[in-house]
N, C-alpha and C positions, 0 to 999 in steps of 0.2 A: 504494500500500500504506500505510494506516495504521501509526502507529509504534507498538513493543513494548508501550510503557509502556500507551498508547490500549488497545490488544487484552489485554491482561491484565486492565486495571480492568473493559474489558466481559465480559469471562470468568468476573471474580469475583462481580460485581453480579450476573448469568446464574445460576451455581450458587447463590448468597446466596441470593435470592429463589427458587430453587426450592426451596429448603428451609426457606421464610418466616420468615426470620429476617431480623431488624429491623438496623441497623446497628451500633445499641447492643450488641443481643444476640450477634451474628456479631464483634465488638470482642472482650467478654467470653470467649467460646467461642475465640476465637483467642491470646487475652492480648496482644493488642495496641490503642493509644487508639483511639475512634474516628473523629477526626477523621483519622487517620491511613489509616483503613478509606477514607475520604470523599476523600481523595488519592489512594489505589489506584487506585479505582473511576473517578477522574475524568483517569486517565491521568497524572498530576501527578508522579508520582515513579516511581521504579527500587528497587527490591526486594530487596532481598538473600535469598541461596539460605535463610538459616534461618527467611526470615519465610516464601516461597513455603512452604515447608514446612510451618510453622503456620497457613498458612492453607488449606493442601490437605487439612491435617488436621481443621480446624476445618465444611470441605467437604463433609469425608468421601469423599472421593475421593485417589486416588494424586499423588504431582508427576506421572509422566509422565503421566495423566488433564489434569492442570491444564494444563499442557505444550503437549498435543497439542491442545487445546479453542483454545488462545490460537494454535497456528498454522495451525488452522482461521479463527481468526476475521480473523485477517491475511489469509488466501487470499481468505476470502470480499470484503473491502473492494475488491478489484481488478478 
């Protein structure tokens, strides 16, 4: 099983790009840096519940949407 942090940044990168939105601009949209997005996405760090939040919003989708996405994509590594 791939770890949380792994499954999350590919979940966010997943929704980002399906709403083709550039890293800069999903930063922006989120209100958070983008190097910061470029950590998410690369598994690199752990997330605190308010940023999951701004960035499910930023998604447009629900947390538990974002949630469930990320323990799908855990399941699927196995």
């Amino acid at each position: 099983m791939i770890p949380i942090e792994k499954a999350f940044g590919i979940t966010v990168r997943k929704l980002r790009t399906r709403l083709g939105l550039s890293q800069e601009d999903f930063a922006d949209k989120a209100g958070i840096h983008r190097t910061y997005v470029s950590a998410i996405e690369l598994g690199k760090v752990q997330v605190s519940i308010a940023v999951a939040m701004k960035l499910a919003m930023a998604l447009e989708v629900s947390v538990a949407k974002l949630w469930t996405d990320v323990e799908k994509a855990m399941r699927s590594s196995t």
